[in-house]
TORKEKE-719629 format. One record per atom (N, C-alpha, C): chain; atom name; x, y, z. Coordinates in nm, 3 decimals, m for minus. Layout:
# residues N
+-------+------+---------+---------+---------+
: chain : name :      c1 :      c2 :      c3 :
+-------+------+---------+---------+---------+
:     A :   CA :       X :       Y :       Z :
...
+-------+------+---------+---------+---------+
END
This chain:
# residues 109
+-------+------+---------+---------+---------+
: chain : name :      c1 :      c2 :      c3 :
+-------+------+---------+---------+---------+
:     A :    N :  12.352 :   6.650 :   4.104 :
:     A :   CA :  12.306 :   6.520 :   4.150 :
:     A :    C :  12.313 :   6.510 :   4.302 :
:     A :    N :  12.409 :   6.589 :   4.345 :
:     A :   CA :  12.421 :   6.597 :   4.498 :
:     A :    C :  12.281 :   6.604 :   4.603 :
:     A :    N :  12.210 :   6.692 :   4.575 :
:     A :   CA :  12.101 :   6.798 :   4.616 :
:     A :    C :  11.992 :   6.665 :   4.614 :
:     A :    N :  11.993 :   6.624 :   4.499 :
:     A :   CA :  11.850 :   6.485 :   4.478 :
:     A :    C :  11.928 :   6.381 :   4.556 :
:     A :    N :  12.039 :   6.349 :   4.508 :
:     A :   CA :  12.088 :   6.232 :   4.680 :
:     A :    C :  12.040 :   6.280 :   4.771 :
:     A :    N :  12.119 :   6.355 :   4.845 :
:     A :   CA :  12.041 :   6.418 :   4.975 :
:     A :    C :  11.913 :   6.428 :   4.969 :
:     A :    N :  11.836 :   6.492 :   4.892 :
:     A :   CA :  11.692 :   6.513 :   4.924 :
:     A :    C :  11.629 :   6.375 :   4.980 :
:     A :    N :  11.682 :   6.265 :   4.849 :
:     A :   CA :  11.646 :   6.097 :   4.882 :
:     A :    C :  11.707 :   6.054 :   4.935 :
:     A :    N :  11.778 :   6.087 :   4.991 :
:     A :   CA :  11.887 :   6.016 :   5.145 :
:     A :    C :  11.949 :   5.885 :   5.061 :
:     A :    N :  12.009 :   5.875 :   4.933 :
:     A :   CA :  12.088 :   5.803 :   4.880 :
:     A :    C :  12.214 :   5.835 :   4.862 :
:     A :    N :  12.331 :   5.757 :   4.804 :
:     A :   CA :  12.427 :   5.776 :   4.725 :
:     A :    C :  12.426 :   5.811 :   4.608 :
:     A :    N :  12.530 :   5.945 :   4.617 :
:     A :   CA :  12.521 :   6.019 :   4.490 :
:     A :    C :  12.544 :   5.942 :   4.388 :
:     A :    N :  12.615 :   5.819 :   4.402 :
:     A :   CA :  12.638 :   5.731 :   4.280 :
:     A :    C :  12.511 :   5.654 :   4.184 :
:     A :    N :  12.447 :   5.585 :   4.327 :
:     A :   CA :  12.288 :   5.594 :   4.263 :
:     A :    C :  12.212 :   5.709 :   4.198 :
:     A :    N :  12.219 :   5.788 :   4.276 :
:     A :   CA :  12.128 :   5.881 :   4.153 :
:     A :    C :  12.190 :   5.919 :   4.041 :
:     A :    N :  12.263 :   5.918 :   4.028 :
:     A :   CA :  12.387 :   5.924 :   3.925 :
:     A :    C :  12.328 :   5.844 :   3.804 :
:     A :    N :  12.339 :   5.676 :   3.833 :
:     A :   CA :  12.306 :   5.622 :   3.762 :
:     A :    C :  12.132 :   5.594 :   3.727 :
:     A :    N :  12.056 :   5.620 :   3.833 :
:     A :   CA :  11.907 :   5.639 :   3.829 :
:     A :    C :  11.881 :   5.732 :   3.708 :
:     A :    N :  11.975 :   5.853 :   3.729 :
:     A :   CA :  11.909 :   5.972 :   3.643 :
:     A :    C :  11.967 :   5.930 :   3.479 :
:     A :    N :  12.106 :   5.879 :   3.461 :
:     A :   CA :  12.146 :   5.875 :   3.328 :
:     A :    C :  12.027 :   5.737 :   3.282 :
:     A :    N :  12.005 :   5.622 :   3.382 :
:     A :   CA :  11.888 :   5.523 :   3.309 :
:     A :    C :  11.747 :   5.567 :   3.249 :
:     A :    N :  11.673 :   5.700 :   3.350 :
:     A :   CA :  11.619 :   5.772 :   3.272 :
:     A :    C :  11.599 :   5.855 :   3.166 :
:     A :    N :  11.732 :   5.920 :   3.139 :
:     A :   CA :  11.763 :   6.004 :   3.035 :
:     A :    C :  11.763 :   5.885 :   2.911 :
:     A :    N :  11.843 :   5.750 :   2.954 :
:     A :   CA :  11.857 :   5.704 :   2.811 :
:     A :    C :  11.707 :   5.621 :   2.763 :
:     A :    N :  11.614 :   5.637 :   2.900 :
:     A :   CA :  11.449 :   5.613 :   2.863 :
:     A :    C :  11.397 :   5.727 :   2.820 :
:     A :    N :  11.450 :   5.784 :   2.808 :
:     A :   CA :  11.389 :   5.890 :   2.718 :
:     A :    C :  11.258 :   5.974 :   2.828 :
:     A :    N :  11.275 :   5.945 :   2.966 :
:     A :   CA :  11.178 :   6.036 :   3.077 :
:     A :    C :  11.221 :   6.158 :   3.139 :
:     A :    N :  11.379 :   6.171 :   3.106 :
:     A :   CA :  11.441 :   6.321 :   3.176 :
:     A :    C :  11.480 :   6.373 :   3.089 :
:     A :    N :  11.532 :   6.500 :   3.078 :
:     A :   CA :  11.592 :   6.568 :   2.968 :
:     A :    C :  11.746 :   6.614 :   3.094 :
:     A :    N :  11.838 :   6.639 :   3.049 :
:     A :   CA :  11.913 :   6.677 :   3.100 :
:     A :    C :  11.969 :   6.823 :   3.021 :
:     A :    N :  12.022 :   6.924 :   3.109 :
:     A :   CA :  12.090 :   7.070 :   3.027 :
:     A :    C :  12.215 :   7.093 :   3.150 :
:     A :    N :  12.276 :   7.163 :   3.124 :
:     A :   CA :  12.395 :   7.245 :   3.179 :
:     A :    C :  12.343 :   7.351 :   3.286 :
:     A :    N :  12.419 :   7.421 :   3.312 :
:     A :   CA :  12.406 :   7.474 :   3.359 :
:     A :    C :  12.424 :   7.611 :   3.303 :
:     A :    N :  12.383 :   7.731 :   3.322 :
:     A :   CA :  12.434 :   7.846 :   3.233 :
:     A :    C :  12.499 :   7.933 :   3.283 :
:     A :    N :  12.521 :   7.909 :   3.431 :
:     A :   CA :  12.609 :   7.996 :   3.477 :
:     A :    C :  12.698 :   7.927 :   3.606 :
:     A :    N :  12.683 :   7.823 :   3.580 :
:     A :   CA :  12.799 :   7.724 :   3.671 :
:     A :    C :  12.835 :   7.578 :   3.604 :
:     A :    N :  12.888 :   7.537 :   3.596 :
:     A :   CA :  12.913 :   7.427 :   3.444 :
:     A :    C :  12.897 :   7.290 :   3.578 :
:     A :    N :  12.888 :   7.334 :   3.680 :
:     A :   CA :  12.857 :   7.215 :   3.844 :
:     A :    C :  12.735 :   7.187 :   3.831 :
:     A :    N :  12.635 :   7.272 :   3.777 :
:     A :   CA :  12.450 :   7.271 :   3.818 :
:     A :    C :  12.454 :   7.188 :   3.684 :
:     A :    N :  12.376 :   7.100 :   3.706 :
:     A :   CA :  12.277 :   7.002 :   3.573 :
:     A :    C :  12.159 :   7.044 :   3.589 :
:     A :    N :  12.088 :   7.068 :   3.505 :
:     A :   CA :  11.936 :   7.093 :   3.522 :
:     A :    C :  11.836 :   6.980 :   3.446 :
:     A :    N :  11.743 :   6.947 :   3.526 :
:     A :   CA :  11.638 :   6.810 :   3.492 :
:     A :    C :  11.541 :   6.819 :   3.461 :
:     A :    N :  11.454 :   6.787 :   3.367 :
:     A :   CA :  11.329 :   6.849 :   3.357 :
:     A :    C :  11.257 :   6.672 :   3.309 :
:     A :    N :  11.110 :   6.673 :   3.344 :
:     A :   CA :  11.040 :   6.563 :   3.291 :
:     A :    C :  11.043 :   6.590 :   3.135 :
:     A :    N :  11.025 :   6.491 :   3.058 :
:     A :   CA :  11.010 :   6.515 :   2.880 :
:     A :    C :  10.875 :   6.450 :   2.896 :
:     A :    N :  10.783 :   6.449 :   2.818 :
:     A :   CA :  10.696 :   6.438 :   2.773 :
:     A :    C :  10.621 :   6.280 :   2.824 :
:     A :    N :  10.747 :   6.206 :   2.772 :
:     A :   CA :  10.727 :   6.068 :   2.859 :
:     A :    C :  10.719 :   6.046 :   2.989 :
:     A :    N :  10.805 :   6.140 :   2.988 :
:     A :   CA :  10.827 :   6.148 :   3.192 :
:     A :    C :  10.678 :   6.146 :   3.224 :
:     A :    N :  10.632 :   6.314 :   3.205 :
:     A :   CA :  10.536 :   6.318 :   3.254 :
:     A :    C :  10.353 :   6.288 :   3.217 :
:     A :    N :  10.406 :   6.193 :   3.115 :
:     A :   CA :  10.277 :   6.070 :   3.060 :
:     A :    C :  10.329 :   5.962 :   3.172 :
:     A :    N :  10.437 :   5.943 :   3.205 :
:     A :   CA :  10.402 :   5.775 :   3.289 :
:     A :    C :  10.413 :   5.841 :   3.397 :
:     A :    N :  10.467 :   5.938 :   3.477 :
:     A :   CA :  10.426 :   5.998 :   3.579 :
:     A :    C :  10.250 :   6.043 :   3.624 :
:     A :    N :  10.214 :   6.052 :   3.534 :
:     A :   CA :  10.056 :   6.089 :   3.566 :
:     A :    C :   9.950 :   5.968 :   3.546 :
:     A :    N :  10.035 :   5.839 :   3.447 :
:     A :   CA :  10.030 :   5.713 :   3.490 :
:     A :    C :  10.018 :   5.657 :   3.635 :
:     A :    N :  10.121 :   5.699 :   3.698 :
:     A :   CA :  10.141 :   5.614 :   3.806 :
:     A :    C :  10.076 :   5.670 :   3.906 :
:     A :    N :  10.072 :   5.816 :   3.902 :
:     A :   CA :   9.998 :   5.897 :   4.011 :
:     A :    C :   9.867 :   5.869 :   3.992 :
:     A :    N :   9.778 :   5.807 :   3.864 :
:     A :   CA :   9.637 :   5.741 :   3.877 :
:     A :    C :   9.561 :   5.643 :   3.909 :
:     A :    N :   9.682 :   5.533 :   3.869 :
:     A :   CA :   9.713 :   5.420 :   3.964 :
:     A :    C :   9.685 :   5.424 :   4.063 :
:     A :    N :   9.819 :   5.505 :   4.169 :
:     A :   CA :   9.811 :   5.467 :   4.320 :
:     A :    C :   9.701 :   5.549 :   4.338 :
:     A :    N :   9.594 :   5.677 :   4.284 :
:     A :   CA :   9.477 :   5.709 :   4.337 :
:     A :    C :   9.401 :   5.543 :   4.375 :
:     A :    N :   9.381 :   5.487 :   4.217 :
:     A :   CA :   9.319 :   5.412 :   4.229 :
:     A :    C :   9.308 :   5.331 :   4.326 :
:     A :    N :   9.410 :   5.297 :   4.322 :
:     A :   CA :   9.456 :   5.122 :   4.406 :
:     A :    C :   9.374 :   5.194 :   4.559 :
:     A :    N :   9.410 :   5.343 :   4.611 :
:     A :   CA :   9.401 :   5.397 :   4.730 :
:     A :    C :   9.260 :   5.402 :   4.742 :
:     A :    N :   9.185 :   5.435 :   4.631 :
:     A :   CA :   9.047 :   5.440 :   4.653 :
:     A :    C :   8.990 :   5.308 :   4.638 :
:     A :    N :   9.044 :   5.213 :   4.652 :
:     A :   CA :   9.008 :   5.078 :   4.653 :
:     A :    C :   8.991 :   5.012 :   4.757 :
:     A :    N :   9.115 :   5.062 :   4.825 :
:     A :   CA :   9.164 :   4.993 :   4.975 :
:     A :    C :   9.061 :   5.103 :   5.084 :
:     A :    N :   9.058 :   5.200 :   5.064 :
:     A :   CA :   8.945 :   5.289 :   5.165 :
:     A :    C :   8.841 :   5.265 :   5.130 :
:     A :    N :   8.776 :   5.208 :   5.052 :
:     A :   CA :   8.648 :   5.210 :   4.951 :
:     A :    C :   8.549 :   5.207 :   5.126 :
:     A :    N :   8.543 :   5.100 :   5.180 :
:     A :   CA :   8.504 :   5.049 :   5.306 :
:     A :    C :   8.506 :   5.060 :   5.451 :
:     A :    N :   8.621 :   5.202 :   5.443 :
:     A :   CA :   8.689 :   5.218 :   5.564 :
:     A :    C :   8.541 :   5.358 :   5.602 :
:     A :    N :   8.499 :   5.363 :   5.741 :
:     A :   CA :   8.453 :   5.514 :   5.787 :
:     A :    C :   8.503 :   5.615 :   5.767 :
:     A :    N :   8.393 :   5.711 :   5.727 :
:     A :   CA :   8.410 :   5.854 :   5.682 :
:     A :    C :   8.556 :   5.892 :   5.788 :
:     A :    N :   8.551 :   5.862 :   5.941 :
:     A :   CA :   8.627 :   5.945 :   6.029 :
:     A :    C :   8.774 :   5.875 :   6.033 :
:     A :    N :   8.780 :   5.738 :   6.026 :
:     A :   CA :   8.864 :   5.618 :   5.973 :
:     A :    C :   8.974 :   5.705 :   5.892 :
:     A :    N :   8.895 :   5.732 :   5.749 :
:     A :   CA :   8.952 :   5.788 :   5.652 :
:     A :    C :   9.053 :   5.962 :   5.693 :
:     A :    N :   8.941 :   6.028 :   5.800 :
:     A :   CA :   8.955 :   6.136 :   5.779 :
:     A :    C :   9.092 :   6.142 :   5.897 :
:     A :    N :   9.096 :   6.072 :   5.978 :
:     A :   CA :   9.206 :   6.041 :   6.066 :
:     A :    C :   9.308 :   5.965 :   6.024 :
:     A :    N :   9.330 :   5.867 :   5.897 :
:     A :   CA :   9.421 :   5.858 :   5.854 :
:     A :    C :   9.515 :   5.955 :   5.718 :
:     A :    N :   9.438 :   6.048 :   5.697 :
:     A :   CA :   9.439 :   6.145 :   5.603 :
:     A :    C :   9.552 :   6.302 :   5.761 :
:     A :    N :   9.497 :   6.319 :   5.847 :
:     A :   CA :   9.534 :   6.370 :   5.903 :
:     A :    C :   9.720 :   6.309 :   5.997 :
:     A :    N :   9.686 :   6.212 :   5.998 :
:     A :   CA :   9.807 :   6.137 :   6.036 :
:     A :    C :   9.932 :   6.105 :   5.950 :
:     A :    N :   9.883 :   6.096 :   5.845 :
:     A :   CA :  10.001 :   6.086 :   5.736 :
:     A :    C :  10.054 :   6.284 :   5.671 :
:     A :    N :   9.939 :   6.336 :   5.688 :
:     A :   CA :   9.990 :   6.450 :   5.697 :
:     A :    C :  10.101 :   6.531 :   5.796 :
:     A :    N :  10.078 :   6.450 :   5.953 :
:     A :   CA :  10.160 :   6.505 :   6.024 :
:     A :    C :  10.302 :   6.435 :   6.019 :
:     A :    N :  10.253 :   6.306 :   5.936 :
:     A :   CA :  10.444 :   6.203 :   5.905 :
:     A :    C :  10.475 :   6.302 :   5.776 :
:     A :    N :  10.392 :   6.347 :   5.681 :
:     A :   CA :  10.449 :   6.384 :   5.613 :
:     A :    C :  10.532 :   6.490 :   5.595 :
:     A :    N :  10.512 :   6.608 :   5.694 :
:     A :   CA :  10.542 :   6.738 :   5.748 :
:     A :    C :  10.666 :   6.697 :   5.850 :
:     A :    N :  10.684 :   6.570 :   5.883 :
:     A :   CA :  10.821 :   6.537 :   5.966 :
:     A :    C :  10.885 :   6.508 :   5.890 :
:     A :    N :  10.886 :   6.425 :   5.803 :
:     A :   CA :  10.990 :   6.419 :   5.685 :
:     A :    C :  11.016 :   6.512 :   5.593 :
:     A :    N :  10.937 :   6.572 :   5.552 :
:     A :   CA :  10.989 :   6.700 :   5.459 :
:     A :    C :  11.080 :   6.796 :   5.568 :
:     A :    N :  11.033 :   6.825 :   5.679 :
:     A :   CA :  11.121 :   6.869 :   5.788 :
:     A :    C :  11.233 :   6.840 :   5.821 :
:     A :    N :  11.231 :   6.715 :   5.822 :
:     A :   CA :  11.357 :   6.611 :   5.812 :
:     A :    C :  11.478 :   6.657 :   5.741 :
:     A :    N :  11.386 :   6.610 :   5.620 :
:     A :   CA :  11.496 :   6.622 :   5.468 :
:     A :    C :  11.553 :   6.761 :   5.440 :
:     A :    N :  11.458 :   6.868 :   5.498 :
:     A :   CA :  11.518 :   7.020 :   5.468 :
:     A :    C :  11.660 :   6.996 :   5.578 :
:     A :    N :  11.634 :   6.983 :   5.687 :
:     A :   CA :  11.745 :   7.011 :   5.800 :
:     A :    C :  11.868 :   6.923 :   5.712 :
:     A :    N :  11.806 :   6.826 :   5.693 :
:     A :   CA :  11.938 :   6.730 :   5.601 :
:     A :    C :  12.022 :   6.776 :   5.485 :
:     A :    N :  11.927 :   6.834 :   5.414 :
:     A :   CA :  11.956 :   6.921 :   5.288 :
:     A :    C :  12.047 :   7.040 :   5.336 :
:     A :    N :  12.032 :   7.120 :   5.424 :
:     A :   CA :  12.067 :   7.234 :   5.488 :
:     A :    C :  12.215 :   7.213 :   5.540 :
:     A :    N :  12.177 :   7.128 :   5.648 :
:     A :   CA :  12.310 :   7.036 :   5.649 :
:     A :    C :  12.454 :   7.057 :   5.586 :
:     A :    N :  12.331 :   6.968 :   5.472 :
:     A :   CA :  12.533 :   6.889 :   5.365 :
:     A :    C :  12.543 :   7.008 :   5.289 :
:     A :    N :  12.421 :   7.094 :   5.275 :
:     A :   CA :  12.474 :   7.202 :   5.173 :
:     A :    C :  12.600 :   7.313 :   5.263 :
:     A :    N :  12.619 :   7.350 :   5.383 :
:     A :   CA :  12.661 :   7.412 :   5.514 :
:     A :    C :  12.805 :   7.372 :   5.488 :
:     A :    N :  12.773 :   7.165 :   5.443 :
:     A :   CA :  12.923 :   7.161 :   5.490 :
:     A :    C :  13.046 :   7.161 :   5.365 :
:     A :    N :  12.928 :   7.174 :   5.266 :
:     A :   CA :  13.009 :   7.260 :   5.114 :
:     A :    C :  12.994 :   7.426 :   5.049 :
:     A :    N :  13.047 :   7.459 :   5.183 :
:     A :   CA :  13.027 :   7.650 :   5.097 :
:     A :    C :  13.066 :   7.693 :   4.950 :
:     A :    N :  13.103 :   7.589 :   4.881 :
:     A :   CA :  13.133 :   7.652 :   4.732 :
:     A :    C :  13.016 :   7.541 :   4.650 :
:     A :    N :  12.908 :   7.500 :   4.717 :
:     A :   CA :  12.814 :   7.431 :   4.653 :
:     A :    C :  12.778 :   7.559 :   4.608 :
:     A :    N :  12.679 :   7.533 :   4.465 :
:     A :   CA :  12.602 :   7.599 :   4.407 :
:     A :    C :  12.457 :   7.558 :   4.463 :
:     A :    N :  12.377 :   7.676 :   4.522 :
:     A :   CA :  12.258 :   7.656 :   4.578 :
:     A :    C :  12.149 :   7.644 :   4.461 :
+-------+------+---------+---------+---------+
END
């Protein structure tokens, strides 16, 4: 649970409880670990990834709604700009990740 805090820059306690509210919705599956009894492993179940591909059609939508009107170059420059926020934050979050993992050498990577 550590690793997804950090990734989402939350408290491990929240994801903690984020992930067991999903499991008991029946959208995560949870397993062990098989060779460190520390690692949980997460996977989408079936539901997960039916309302996940839900929501990812949605926000297409809603997105192709709100540009419907905007210029070809409009578009193509805000497409390029969120790419370069997006490449700072994933940048971000690695150095962050890198980080807290550094300052626990008996973390399991």
């Amino acid at each position: 649970m550590g690793d997804i805090a950090a990734a989402l820059n939350v408290d491990p306690s929240t994801t903690t409880r984020q992930v067991q509210h999903a499991i008991r919705a029946g959208l995560l599956a949870r397993e062990g670990g098989h060779h460190d009894r520390r690692v949980v492993m997460l996977s989408l179940t079936s539901a997960g990834r039916d309302l996940y591909e839900t929501l990812i059609q949605r926000q297409r939508q809603g997105l192709l709604h709100i540009l419907d009107g905007w210029p070809d170059q409009d578009q193509e420059d805000l497409v390029r700009l969120i790419s370069l926020f997006n490449g700072e934050i994933d940048a971000l979050r690695a150095a962050t990740l890198s980080a807290r993992r550094s300052d626990r050498p008996d973390a399991p990577e």
